[in-house]
C-alpha positions in Angstrom: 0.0 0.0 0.0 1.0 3.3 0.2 4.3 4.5 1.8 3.6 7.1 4.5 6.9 8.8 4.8 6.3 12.4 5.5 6.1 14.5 2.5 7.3 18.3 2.9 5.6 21.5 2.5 6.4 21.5 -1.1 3.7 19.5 -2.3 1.7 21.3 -5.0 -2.1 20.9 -4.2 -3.4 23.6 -7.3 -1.2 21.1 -9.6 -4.1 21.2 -12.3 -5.3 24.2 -12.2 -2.1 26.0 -12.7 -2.0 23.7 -16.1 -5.3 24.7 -17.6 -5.2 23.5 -20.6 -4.4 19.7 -19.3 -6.9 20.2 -17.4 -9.8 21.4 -19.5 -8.2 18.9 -22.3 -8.8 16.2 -19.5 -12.5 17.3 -18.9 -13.8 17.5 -22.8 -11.9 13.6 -23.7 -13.1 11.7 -20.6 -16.6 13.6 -21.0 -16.3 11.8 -24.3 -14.8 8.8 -23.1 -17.3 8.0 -20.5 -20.6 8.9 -21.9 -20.3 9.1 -25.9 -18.0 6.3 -26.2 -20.7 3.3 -25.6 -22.9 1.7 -22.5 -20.7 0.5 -19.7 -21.0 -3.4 -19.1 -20.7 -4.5 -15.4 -18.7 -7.5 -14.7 -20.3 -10.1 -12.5 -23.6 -8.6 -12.4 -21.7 -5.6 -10.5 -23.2 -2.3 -9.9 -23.0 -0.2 -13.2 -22.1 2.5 -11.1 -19.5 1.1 -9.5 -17.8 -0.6 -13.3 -17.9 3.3 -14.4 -16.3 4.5 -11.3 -13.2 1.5 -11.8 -13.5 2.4 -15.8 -12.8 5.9 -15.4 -9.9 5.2 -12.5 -8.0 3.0 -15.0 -8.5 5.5 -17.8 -7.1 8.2 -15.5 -4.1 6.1 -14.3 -3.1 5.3 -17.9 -3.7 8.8 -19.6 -3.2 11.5 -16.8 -0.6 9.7 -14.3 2.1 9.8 -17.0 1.5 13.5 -17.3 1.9 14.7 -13.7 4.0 12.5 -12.4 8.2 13.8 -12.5 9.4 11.1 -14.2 6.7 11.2 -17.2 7.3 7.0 -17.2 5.2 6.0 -20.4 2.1 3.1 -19.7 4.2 0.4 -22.0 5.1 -3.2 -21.4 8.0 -1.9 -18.9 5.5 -0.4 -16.6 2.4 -3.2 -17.2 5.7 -6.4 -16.0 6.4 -3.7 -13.2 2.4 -3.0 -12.4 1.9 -7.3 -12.2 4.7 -7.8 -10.3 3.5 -5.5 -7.7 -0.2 -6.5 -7.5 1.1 -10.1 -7.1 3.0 -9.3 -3.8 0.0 -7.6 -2.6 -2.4 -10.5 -3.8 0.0 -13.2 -1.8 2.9 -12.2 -1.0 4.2 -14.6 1.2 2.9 -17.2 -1.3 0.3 -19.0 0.8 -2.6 -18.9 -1.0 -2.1 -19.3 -4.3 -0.7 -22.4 -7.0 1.9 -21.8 -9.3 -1.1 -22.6 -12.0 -3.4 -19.4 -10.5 0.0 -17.4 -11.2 0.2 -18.7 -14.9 -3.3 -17.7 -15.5 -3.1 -14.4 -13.8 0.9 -13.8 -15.4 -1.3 -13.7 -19.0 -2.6 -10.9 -18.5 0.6 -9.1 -18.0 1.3 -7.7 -21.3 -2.3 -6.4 -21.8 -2.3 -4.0 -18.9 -0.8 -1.1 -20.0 -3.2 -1.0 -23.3 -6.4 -2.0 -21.4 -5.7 0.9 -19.2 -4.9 3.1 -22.0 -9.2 1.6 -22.8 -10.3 2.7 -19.5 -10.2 -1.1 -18.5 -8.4 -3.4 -15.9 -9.1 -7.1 -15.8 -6.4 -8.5 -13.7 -8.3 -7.6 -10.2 -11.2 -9.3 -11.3 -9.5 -12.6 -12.3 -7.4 -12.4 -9.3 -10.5 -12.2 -6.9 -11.8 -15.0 -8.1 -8.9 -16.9 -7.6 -7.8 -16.1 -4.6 -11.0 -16.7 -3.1 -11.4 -20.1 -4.5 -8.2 -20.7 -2.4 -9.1 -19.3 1.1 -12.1 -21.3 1.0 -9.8 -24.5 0.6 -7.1 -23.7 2.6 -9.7 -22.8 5.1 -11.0 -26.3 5.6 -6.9 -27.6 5.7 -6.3 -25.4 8.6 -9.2 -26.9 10.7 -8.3 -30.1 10.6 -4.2 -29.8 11.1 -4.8 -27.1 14.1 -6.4 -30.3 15.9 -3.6 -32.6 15.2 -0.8 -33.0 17.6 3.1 -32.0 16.9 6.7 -33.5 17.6 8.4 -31.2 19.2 11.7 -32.8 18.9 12.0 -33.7 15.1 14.2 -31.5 13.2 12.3 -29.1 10.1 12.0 -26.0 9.2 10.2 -23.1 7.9 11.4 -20.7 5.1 10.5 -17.0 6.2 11.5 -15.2 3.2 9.1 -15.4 0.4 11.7 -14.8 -2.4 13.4 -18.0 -1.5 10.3 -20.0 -1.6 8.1 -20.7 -4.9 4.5 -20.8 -5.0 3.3 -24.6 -4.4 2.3 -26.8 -7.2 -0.6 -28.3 -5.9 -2.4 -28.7 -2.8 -0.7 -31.3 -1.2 2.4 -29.5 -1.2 0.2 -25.9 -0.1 -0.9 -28.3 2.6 2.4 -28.9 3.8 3.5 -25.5 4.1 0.4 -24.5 6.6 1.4 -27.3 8.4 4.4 -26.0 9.1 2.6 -22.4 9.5 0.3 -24.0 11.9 2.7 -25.6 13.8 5.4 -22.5 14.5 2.4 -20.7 15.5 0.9 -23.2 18.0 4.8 -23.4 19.7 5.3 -20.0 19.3 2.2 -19.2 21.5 3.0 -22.5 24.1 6.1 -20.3 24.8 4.0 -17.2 25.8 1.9 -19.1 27.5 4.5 -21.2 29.6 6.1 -17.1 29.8 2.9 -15.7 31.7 2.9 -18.9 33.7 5.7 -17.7 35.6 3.8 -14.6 37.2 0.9 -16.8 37.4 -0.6 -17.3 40.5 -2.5 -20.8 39.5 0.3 -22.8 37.4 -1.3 -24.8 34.3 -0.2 -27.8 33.5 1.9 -28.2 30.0 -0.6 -30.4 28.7 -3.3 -27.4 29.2 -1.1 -25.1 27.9 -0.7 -27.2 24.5 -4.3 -27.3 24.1 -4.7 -23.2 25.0 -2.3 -22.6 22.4 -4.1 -25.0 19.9 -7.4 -23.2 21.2 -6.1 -20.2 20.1 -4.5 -20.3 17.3 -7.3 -21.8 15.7 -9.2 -19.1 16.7 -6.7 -16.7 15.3 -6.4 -18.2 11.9 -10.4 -18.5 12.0 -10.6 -15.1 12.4 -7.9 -14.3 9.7 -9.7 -16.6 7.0 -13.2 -14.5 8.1 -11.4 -11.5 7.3 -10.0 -12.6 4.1 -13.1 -13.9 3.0 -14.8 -10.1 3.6 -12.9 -8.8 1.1 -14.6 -6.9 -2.1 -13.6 -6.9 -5.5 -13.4 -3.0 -5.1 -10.6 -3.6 -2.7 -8.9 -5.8 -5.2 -9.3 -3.0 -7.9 -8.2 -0.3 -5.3 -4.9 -2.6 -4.8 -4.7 -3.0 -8.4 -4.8 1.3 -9.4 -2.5 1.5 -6.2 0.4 -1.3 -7.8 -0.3 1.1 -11.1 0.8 3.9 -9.5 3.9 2.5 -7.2 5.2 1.1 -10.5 6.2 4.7 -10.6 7.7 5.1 -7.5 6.9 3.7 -4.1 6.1 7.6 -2.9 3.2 7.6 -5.7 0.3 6.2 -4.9 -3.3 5.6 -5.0 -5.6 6.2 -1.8 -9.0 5.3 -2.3 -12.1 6.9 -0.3 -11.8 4.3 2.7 -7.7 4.5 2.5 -7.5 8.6 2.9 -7.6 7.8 6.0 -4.1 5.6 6.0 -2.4 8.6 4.8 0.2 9.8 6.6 -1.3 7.8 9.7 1.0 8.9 12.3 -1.4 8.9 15.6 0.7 11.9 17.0 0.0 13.9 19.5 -4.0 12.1 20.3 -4.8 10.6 23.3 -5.0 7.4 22.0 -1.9 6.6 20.1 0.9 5.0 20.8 3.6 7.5 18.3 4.3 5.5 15.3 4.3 6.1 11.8 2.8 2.5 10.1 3.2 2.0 6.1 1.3 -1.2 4.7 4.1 -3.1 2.6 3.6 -6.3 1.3 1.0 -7.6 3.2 2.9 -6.3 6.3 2.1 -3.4 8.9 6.1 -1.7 8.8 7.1 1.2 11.5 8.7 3.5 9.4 10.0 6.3 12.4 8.9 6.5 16.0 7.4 9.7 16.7 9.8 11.4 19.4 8.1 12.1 23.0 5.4 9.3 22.2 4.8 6.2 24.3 6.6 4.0 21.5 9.5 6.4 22.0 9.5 6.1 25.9 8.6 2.4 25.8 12.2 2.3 23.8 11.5 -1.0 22.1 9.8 -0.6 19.1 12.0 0.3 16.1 11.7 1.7 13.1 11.5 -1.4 10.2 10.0 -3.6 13.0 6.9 -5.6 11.3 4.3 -5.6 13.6 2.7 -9.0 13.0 -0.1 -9.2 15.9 -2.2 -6.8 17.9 -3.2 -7.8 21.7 -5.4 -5.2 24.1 -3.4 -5.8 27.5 -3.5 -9.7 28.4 -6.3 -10.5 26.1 -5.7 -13.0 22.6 -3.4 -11.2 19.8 -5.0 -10.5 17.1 -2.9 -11.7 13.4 -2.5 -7.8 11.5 -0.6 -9.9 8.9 -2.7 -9.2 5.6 -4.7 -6.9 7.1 -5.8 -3.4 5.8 -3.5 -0.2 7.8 -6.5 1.1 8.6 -7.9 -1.6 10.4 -5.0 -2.6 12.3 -4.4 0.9 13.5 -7.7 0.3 15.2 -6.5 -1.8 16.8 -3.7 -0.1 17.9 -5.2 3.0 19.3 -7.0 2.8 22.3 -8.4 4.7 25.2 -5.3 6.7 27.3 -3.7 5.1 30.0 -4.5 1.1 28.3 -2.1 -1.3 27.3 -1.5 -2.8 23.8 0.9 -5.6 23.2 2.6 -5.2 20.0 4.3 -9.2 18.5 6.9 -7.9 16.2 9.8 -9.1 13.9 13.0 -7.1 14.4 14.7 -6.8 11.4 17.2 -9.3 12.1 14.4 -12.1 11.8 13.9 -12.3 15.9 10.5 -11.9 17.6 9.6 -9.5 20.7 6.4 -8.8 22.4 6.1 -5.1 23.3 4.3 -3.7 25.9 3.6 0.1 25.0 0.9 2.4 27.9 -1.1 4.7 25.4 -0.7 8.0 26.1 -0.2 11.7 25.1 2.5 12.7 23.2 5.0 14.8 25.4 4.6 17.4 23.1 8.1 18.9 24.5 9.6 16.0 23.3 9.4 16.7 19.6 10.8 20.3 19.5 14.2 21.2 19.5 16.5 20.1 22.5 20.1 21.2 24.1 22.4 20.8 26.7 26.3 20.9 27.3 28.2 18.0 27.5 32.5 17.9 29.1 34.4 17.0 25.9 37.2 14.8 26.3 39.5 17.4 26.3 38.2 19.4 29.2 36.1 21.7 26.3 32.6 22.7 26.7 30.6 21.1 23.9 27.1 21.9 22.7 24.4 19.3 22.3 21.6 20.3 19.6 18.8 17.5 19.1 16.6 18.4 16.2 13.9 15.5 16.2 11.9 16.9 13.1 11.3 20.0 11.4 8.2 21.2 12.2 6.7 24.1 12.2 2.8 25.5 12.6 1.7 26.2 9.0 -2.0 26.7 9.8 -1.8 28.9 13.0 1.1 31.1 11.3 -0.7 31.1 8.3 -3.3 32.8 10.4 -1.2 35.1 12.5 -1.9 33.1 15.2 1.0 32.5 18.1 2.9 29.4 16.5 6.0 27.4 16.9 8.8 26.2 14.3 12.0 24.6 14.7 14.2 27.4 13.1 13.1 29.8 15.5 12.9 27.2 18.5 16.8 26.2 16.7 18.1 29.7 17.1 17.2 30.2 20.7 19.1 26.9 21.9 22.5 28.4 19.6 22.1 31.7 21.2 22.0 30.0 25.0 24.6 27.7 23.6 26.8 30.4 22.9 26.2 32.5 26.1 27.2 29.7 27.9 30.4 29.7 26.0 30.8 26.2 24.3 33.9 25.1 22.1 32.3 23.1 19.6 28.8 21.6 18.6 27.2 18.7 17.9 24.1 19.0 15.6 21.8 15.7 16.0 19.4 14.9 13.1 19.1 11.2 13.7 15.6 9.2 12.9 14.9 13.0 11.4 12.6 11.8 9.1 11.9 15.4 7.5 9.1 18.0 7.5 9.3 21.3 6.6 11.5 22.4 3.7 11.3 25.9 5.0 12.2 25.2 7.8 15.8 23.0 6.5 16.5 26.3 4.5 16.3 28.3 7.2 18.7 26.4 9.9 21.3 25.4 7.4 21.6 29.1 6.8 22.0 29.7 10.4 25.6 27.9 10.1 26.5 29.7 7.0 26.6 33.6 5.7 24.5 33.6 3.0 23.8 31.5 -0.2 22.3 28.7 -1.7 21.0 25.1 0.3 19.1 23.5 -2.2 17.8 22.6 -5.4 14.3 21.5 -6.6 13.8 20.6 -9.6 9.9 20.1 -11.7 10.0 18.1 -14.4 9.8 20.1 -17.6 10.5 23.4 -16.0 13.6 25.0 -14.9 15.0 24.6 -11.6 14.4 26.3 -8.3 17.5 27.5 -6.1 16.2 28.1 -2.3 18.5 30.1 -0.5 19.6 32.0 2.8 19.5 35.4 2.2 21.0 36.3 5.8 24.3 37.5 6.0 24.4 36.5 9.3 26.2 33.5 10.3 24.9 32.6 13.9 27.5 29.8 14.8 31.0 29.4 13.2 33.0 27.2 15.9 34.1 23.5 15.5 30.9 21.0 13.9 30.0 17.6 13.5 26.3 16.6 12.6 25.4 13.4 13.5 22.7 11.3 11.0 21.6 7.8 10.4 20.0 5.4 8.0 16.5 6.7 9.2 17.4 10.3 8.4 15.1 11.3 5.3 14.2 14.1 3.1 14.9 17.5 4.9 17.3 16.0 7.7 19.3 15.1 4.3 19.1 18.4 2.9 20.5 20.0 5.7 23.4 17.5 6.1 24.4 17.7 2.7 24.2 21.4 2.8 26.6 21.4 5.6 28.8 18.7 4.2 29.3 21.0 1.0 30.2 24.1 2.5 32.6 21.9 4.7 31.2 23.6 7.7 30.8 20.7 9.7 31.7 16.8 9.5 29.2 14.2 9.0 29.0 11.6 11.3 27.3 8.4 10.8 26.3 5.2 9.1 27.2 4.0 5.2 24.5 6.4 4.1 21.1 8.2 4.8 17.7 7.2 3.6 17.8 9.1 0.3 14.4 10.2 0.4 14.9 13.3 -2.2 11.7 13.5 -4.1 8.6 16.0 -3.1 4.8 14.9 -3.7 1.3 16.5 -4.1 -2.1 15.3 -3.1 -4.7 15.3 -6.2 -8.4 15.0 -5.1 -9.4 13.2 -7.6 -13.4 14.6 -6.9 -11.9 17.9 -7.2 -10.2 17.4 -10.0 -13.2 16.5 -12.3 -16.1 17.1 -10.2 -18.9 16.6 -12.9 -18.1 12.6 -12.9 -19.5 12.2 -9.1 -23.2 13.4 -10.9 -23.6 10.2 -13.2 -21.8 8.3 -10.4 -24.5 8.3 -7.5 -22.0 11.0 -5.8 -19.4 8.3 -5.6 -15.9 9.5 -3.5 -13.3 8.7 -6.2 -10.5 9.3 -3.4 -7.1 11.0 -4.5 -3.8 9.9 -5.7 -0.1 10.9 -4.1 1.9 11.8 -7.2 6.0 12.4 -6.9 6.1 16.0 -8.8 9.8 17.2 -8.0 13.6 15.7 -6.9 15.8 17.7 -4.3 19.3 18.1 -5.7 22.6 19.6 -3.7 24.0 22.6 -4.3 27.0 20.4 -5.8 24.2 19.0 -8.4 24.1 15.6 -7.1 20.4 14.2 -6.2 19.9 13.3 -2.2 17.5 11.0 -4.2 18.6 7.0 -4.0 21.8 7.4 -2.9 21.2 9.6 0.2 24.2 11.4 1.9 27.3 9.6 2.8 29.0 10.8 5.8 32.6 11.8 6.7 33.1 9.0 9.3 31.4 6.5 9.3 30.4 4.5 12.7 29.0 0.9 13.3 25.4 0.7 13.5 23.1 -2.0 14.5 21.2 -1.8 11.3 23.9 -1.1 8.6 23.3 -5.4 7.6 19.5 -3.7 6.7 18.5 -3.1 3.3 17.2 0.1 4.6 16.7 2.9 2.0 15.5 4.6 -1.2 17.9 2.6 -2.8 16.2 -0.6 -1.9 12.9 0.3 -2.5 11.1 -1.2 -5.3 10.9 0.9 -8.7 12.3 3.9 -6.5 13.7 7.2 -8.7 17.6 6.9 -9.9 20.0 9.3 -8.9 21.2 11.9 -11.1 22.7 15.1 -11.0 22.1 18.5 -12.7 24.7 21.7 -13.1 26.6 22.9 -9.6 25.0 26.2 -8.1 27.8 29.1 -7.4 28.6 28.8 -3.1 31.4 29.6 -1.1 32.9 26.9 1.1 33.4 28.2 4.9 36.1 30.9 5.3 36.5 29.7 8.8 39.2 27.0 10.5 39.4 24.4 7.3 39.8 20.2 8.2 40.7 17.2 6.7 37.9 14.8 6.4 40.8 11.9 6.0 42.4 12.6 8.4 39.6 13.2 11.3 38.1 9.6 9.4 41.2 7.7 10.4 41.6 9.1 13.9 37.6 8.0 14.4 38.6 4.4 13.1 41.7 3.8 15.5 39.2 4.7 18.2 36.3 3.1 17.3 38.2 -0.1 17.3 39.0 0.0 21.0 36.1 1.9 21.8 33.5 -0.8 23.9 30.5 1.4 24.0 31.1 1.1 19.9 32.7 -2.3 19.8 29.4 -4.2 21.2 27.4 -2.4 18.5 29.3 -4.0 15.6 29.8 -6.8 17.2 26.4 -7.2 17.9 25.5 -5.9 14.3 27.9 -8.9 13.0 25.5 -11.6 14.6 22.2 -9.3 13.6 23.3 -9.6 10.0 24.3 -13.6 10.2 20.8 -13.7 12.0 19.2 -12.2 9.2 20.7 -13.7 6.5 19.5 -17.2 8.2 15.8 -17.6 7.4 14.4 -20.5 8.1 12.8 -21.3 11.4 13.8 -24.2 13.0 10.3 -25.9 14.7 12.0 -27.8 17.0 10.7 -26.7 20.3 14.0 -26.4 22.0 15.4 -24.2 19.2 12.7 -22.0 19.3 13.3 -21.7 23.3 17.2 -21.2 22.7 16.2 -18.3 20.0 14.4 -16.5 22.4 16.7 -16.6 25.3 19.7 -15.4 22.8 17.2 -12.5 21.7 16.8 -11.5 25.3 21.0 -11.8 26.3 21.6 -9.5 23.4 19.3 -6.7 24.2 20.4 -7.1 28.0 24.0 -7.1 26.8 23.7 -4.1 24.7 21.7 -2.0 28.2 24.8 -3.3 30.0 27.1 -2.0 27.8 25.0 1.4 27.5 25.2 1.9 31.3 29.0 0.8 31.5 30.1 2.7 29.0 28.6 6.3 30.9 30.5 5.7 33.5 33.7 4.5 31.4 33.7 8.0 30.1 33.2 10.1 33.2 30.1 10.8 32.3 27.8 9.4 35.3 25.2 11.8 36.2 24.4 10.1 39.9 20.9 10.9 38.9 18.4 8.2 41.3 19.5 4.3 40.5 16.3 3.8 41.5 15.7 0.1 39.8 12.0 1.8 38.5 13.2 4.3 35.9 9.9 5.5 36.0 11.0 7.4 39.2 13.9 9.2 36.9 13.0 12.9 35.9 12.2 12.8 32.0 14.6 15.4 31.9 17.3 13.7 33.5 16.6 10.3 32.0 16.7 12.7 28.4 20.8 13.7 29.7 21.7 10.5 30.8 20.5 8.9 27.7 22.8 11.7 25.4 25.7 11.0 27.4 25.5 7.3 28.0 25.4 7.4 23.7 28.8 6.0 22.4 27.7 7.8 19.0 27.6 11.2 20.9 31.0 10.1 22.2 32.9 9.4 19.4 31.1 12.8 18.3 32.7 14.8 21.2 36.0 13.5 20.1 35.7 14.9 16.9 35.1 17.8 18.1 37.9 17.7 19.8 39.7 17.1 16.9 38.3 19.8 15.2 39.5 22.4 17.7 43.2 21.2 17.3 
């Protein structure tokens, strides 16, 4: 479904009417289209009304899509192999459902998609809901009767996670005994919880009562899952169809249809129901794309970004399976009144499971603005600390000349106090920044430099855009390091590679950023050619998310694809993760367009390879940094190992090796503070709940081997 990574406040909402003749063009040919061109036949005995309102999506997609989106990708046979190849993940994605026969059947269609669309037409939904139905009913009735048989818990098999590595099965038999061996790791999988709770149990279960809970309820799970399946309507199939049509683009374009509006940019911040999380639907997954800072995900501290959340529990009660299910749905059944409990099951991204705990609650609104503090360099130096979660920044209440709050301006306050207090160096932090407003990055880049240009955007088929600072003022000039990460996106990138090529500060962090350079627009569909909804029964035609311009660096390269690549670059626990623009299906290509006129900083110059090989030698000896790639090293073998053995006594072993590395890495965390002088003997109270947020917010910077290794280069810098 549609990626939800926050767009910024470039997006172009009067798209059409500032191209009047496309759009009147539009109006006069589908006016023709739609009502001179013939009767409209339903399919299936389905509502006329509703075969028009598919018919006139399709013809959209194929005729106007091409035209407002940057890349201008022609509907050929490129685009229709792309378009099936999506639509199939999203039919069955992890290859449960269907035969390798329902592919062949459906795979025929391929080459006809891009010209049927051209006709206003899509079959390949239709055929594919048929299909797929057949299926669920049969593999229904194959569930119910292997959930009641009994398992060996000691034979040695396996069960291939990674849908790439398996094939779609032939027949049934062999479909049968995969969901055998689905059935089965869920039924151990949820022994082990049960044998968990046991221990805080008051009344102990026997284990043969616990095997037959965990039967119990994971047929009622899957039971559940099938009824869902089974309520599906051949308008969601088409509305998965027109939204593979439009990733085949890009995965930022997309189409949201009247009940999915509601899954864009679902970010449940700042209600007092949500838990802070941003949630894409990928590939029959729910994914965390970024935790919102402040939230109760962020305070929690266990959820990630590119977790997969696979099931949904309300406090002790039965998990419910979100695997397949719509985002919308599942985010009911994440929110939840203030104060509850919801119990996320989730697969890190290096294949192991946790259950998560996370108290609804408000977001701490404090949180997500702009932080600071001074940390003791190494060196005896006074170094500034500058966290910039996000840039945000009030557009409605400024807009109005209402009292508002922005990041620049919440930015420029902590530098001034900074600066007061007489610091020797700074360290900017921008990671998990996943973007927000453009202005905004203009405007604190500038505040590092005199004047000139920070970015380039670029339309297609029109000339490009140079945003600039116009102050002369340069508000900080001392010693610099900014530090990022593989979560950093969009205007977090912009800023970095600003800074990085005016050489005003070194750019700490992993092999690259997310490389998120590409702006989109929203297109109301109903307000784009309102007169359709009057032979439609006022039907909601929904909207599409179209990618209309790339970012570019003042150097001319694209922060599209490739990101930015630091100075120095650190061990991170995710840098095994495929993690990125670049890894994104059908994502934009890099490219680069002419250099802009800048002038690099006239103030103390530095070698990058220099500071990069004094970083390495310490980083090797460093054990704050040192546990992180070596516990990155076993994430990555982890990863790369993808089947699940179902022997009970491997699953238990998994699960304790889980636990020992995230109690290692706290250890190391807490050691490493006090390694480096920098204990704060705030309250070791063993409930950190009884820690200020403030100081538990201080003790988490300085405990951070990332700032530390930061500090030092600094330190360097001031040499």
């Amino acid at each position: 479904m549609v990626s939800n990574e926050l767009s910024d406040k470039t997006g172009d909402p009067g798209f059409m009417k500032r191209h009047p003749l496309l759009y009147q063009f539009s109006c006069i040919l589908l006016l023709f289209f739609l009502f001179l061109g013939g009767p409209v036949r339903a399919e299936d005995q389905d509502d006329i009304q509703l075969a028009g309102h598919n018919k006139w999506l399709a013809y959209i997609l194929g005729k106007q899509l091409p035209v407002m989106h940057y890349s201008h990708k022609p509907v050929d046979n490129d685009l229709a192999v792309a378009v099936f190849d999506l639509y199939l993940k999203q039919l069955d994605f992890q290859k449960r459902f269907l035969l390798q026969s329902d592919v062949e059947i459906l795979k025929a269609y391929t080459l006809t998609i891009d010209d049927r669309l051209k006709d206003g037409k899509a079959d390949l939904p239709g055929v594919g809901h048929r299909l797929l139905n057949r299926r669920i009913v049969e593999i229904k009735e194959m569930v119910d009767k292997i959930a009641v048989a009994d398992f060996d818990t000691e034979v040695k098999e396996y069960y291939e996670t990674d849908p790439d590595k398996l094939d779609f099965a032939r027949n049934l038999k062999e479909l049968q005994e995969r969901w055998r061996l689905i059935v089965k790791g869920q039924v151990f999988s949820r022994y082990l919880d049960l044998q968990e709770e046991q221990e805080k149990a008051e009344v102990k279960k026997g284990a043969s009562e616990l095997w037959q809970m965990a039967k119990d309820k994971v047929a009622k799970r899957n039971r559940e899952i099938f009824h869902r399946l089974e309520q599906e309507t051949r308008q969601d199939h088409y509305d998965r169809f027109f939204n593979a049509v439009t990733r085949a683009f890009d995965p930022h374009t997309g189409y949201l249809p009247p009940a999915g509006k509601e899954d864009f940019d679902i970010h449940m911040r700042g209600s007092l129901d949500g838990i802070g999380a941003l949630l894409r639907e990928e590939d029959g997954y729910i994914k965390v794309v970024r935790i919102i800072p402040g939230s109760a995900s962020a305070r929690q501290g266990r959820l990630e970004a590119e977790d997969i959340i696979l099931e949904v529990a309300q406090g002790i009660e039965e998990p419910v399976d979100v695997t397949d299910m719509r985002l919308r749905d599942a985010v009911r059944l994440i929110r939840g009144p203030k104060g509850s409990e919801v119990r996320l099951g989730v697969k890190k991204s290096d294949g192991t499971l946790d259950l998560i705990p996370i108290i609804r609650d408000v977001v701490q609104i404090e949180e997500t603005f702009v932080k600071s503090t001074i940390l003791n360099g190494p060196d005896g130096s006074r170094i500034g600390y500058l966290l910039i979660p996000s840039f945000y920044r009030d557009f409605e209440n400024s807009g109005n000349g209402q009292p508002s709050r922005n990041s620049t301006d919440d930015t420029r306050a902590a530098l001034l106090e900074l600066k007061a207090a007489g610091v020797d160096g700074l360290i900017l932090d921008m990671r998990n920044n996943g973007g927000g407003s453009l202005i905004d990055a203009v405007d604190i880049a500038g505040l590092f430099i005199r004047e000139g240009p920070i970015v380039q955007i670029k339309t297609s088929g029109s000339d490009r855009k140079i945003l600039r600072d116009e102050d002369p003022q340069r508000l900080y000039d001392g010693p610099m390091v900014a530090l990022v990460n593989q979560f950093s996106a969009s205007a977090s990138e912009i800023v970095a590679a600003a800074l990085q090529d005016y050489h005003r500060a070194v750019i700490i962090g992993g092999h690259h950023t997310h490389g998120k350079g590409t702006v989109q627009t929203v297109v109301d569909l109903n307000d784009l050619l309102p007169f359709l909804k009057f032979g439609q029964g006022g039907r909601d035609f929904g909207a599409l998310k179209v990618t209309i311009q790339k970012f570019y660096r003042v150097n001319g390269g694209s922060t599209q694809y490739r990101g930015v690549e630091p100075d120095i670059v650190l061990p991170s626990l995710f840098q095994y993760l495929e993690s990125g623009e670049q890894y994104l299906d059908y994502s934009l290509p890099w490219d680069q367009l002419e250099a802009v006129e800048y002038k690099l900083f006239d103030g103390k110059s530095f070698d990058v390879a220099t500071l990069a090989v004094a970083s390495k030698d310490r980083t090797a000896v460093d054990p704050g940094l040192q546990v992180i790639a070596d516990e990155a090293t076993k994430a990555q073998i982890r990863s790369k190992e993808t089947r699940i053995s179902l022997r009970l006594a491997d699953m238990i072993q998994e699960r304790a090796d889980a636990r020992q590395a995230r109690t290692k890495l706290g250890a190391h965390y807490r050691q490493y503070r006090v390694e480096q002088g920098n204990d704060l003997d705030l309250v070791k109270s063993e409930d950190e709940a009884k820690v200020p947020d403030e100081d538990k917010w201080l003790e988490d910077v300085r405990e951070d081997p990332y700032v530390g290794e930061a500090m030092r280069v600094v330190a360097d810098l001031r040499r």
